[in-house]
C-alpha positions in Angstrom: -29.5 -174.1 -71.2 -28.4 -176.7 -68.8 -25.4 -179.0 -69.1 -25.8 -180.4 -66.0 -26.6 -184.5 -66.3 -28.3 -184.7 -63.6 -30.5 -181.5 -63.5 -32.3 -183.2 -66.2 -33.9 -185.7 -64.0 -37.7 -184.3 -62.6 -37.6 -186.1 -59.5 -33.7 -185.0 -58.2 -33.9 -181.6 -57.2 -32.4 -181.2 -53.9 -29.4 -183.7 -54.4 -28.7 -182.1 -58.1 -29.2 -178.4 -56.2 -31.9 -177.6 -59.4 -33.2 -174.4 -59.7 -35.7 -173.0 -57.7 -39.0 -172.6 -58.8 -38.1 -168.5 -58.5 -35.3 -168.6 -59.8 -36.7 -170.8 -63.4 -39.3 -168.4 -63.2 -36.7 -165.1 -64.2 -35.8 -166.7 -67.4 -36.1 -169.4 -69.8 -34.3 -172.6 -68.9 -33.8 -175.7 -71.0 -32.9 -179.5 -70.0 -34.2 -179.1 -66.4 -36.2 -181.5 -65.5 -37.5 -182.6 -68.7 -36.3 -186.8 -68.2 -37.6 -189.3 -65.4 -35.1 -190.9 -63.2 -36.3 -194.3 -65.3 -35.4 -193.1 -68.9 -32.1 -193.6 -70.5 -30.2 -190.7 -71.1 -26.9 -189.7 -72.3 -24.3 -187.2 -73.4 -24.9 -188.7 -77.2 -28.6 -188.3 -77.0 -28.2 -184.7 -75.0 -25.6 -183.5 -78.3 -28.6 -184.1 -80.8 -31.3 -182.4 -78.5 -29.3 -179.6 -77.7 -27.8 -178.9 -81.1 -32.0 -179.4 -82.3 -33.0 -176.7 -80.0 -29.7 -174.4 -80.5 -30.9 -174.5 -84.3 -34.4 -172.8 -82.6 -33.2 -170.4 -80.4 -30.7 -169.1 -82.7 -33.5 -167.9 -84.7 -34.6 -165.3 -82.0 -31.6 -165.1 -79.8 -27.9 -164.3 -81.1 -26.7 -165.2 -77.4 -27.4 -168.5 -76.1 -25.9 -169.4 -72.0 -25.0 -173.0 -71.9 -24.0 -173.6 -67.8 -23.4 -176.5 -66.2 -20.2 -178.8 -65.2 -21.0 -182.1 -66.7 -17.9 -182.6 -68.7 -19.3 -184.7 -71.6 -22.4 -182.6 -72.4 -20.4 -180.2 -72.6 -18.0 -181.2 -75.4 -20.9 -182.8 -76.8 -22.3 -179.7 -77.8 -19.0 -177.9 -78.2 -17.4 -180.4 -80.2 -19.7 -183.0 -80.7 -18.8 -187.1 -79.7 -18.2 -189.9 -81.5 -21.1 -191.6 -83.7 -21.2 -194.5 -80.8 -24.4 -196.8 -80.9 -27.2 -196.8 -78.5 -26.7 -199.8 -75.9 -29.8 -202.1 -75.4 -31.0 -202.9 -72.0 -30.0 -206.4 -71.7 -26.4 -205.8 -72.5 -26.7 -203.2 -70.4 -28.3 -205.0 -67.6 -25.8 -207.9 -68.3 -22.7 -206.2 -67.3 -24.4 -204.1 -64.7 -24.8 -207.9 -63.1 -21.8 -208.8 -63.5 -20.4 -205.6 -61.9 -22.4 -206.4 -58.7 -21.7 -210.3 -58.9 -17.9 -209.9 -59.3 -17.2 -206.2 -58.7 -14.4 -203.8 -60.2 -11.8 -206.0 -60.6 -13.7 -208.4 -62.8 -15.0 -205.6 -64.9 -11.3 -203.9 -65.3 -9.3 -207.1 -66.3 -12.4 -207.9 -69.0 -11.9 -204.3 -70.3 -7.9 -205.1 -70.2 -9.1 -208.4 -72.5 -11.5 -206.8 -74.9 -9.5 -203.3 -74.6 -6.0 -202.8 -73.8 -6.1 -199.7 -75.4 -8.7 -198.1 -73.9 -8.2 -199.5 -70.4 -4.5 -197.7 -70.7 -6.5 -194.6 -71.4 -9.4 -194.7 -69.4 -10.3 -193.9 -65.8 -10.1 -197.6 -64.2 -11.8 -196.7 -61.2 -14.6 -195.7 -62.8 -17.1 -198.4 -63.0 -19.3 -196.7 -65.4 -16.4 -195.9 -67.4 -15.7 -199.1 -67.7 -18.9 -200.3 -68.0 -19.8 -198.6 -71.3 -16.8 -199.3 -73.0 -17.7 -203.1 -72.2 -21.3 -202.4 -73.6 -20.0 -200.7 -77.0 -17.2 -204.0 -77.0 -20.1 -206.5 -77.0 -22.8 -204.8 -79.4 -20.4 -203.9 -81.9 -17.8 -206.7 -82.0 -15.0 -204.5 -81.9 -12.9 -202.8 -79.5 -14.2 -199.5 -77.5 -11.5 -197.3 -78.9 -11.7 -198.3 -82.1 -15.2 -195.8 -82.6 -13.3 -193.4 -81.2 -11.7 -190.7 -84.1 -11.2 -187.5 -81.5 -12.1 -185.5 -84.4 -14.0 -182.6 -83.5 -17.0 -181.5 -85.5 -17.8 -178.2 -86.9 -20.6 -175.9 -85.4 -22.5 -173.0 -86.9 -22.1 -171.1 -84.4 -19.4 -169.0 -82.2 -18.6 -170.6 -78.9 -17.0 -168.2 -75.9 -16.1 -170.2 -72.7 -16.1 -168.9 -69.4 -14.2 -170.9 -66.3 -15.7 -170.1 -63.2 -13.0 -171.1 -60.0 -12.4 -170.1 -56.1 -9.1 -170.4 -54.8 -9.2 -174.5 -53.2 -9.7 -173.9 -49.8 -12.6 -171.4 -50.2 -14.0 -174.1 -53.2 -14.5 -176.7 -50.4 -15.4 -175.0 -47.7 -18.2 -173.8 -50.0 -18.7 -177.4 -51.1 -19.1 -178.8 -47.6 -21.1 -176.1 -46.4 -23.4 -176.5 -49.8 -23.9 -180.2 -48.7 -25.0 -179.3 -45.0 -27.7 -177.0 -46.4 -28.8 -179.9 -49.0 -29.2 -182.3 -45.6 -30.9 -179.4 -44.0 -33.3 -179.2 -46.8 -34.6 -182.4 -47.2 -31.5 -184.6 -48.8 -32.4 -188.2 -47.2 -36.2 -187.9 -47.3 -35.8 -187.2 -51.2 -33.2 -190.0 -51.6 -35.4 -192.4 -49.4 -38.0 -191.7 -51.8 -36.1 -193.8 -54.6 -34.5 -196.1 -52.5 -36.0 -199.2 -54.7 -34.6 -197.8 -58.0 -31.0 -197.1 -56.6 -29.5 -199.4 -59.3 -30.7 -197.2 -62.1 -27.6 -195.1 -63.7 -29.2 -191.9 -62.6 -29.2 -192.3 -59.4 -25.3 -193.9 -59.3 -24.4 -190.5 -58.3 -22.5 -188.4 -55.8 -25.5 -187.1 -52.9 -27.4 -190.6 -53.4 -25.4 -193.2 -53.6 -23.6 -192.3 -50.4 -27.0 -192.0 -48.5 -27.5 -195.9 -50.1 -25.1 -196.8 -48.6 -26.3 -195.7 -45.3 -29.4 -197.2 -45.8 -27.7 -200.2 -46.8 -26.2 -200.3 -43.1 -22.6 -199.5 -44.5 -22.3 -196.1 -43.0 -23.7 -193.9 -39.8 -25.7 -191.4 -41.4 -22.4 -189.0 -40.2 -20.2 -191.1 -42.2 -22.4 -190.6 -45.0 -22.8 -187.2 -44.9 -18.8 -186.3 -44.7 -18.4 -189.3 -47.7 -20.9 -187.1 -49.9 -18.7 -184.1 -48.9 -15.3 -186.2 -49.5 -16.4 -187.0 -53.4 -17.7 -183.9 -54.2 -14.6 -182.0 -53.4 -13.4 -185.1 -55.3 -15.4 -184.7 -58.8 -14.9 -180.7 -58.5 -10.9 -181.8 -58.5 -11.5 -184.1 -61.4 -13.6 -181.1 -63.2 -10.2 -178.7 -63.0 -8.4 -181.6 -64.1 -10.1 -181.8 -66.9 -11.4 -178.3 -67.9 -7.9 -176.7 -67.6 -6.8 -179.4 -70.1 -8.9 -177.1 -72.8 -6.9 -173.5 -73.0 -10.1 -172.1 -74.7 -11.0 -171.5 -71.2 -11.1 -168.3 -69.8 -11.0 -168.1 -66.0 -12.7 -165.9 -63.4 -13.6 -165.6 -59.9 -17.2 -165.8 -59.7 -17.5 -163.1 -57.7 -15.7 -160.7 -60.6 -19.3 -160.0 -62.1 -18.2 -156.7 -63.7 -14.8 -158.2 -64.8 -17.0 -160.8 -66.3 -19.7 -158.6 -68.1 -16.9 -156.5 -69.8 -14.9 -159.3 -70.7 -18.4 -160.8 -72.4 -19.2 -157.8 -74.0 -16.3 -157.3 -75.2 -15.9 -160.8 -76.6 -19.2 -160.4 -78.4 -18.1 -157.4 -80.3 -15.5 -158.8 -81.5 -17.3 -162.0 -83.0 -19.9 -159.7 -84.7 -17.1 -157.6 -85.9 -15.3 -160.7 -87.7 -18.8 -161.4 -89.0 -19.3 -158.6 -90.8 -15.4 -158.8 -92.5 -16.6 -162.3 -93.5 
């Protein structure tokens, strides 16, 4: 099962590095492209999907994978998120104007106004960070943080986590090299394809928006290329931040297979063992 925001998106494959048609065809895989570049999606909506088809697969499966590094699905479905309402598309569209009309600073001193508390909190140089929080302040009436109880929900099931790092240098040399093979494989010709929807949200990420921007005249297509490079080592640094936050992590080398088999196994025993004391 995929936790991977992006990977849910059909027509991304080659900027999201999807599966391969091969490699979906040795097992079963879930939220892979199953959403349109067009639809609204998000980590709320991907907590009640997941936990819906969790329910099912439980029933013939006592091991379910969940991978991905999309840090809110993943506590979405590990500890579930806050009951935060569904944003309509013209507040939505509204601040996404006013974003583009005014730019961050605008957006960051309204969140400061609406917000104090969460704009001491939050990520200010995140747009669509800021952005949401905005959304939730005008449907609601009330401050962002105010929805927000950090209380984390109970699940039905046992939940093993497995970290998966390289040492830094050997994590972006791999990253860089990964993006050269994505240009290689068809990167721009796939972007170019949806350069008249490159305002949706789906698209606002790392792989696209930089190639946008070169379309947009901003950058030499090198410039692009080593910017796409340059924010992925960037959001793999922001994933470490924030996964090493959670000491329920257990870490590996991702080329320790056995290390990680026995340390799986093992694991599993051990929850069916407490089971049956229960």
């Amino acid at each position: 099962m995929s936790s991977d925001s992006r990977q849910i998106y059909k027509e991304l494959k080659i900027g999201t590095a999807a599966p391969t048609e091969h490699e979906l065809s040795q097992a079963n895989h879930y939220f892979i492209g199953t959403h349109s570049i067009h639809d609204n999606y998000s980590a709320g909506q991907y907590e009640l999907d997941a936990l819906e088809l969790l329910e099912k697969l439980f029933m013939e499966h006592d091991v379910i994978i969940m991978t991905g590094g999309s840090m809110m699905y993943i506590d979405a479905v590990c500890y579930g998120l806050d009951d935060i309402p569904s944003v309509d598309d013209e507040t939505r569209q509204y601040w996404q104007n006013l974003y583009l009309e005014k730019g961050l600073i605008f957006i960051q001193d309204e969140l400061k106004r609406l917000d104090p508390h969460h704009a001491e909190k939050v990520d200010m140089q995140n747009h669509k960070r800021i952005l949401h929080a905005l959304e939730i302040c005008t449907i609601t009436g009330k401050p962002f943080s105010d929805l927000r109880t950090g209380v984390k929900k109970q699940r039905t099931f046992n939940i093993l986590k497995v970290g998966l790092n390289r040492p830094r240098p050997e994590l972006y040399d791999r990253i860089n090299h990964r993006v050269d093979i994505m240009m290689k494989d068809g990167l721009l010709e796939e972007a170019k394809q949806f350069y008249s929807y490159k305002h949706l949200n789906s698209l606002n990420t790392v792989g696209y928006k930089e190639i946008y921007d070169y379309l947009d005249g901003d950058y030499s297509l090198e410039e692009a290329v080593q910017k796409i490079k340059q924010n992925s080592r960037r959001y793999a640094k922001r994933q470490l931040t924030w996964f090493n936050r959670n000491e329920s992590i257990n870490w590996f080398h991702p080329d320790n297979i056995n290390e990680i088999f026995e340390f799986i196994k093992k694991s599993i025993k051990q929850a069916y063992k407490k089971c049956l004391q229960n």
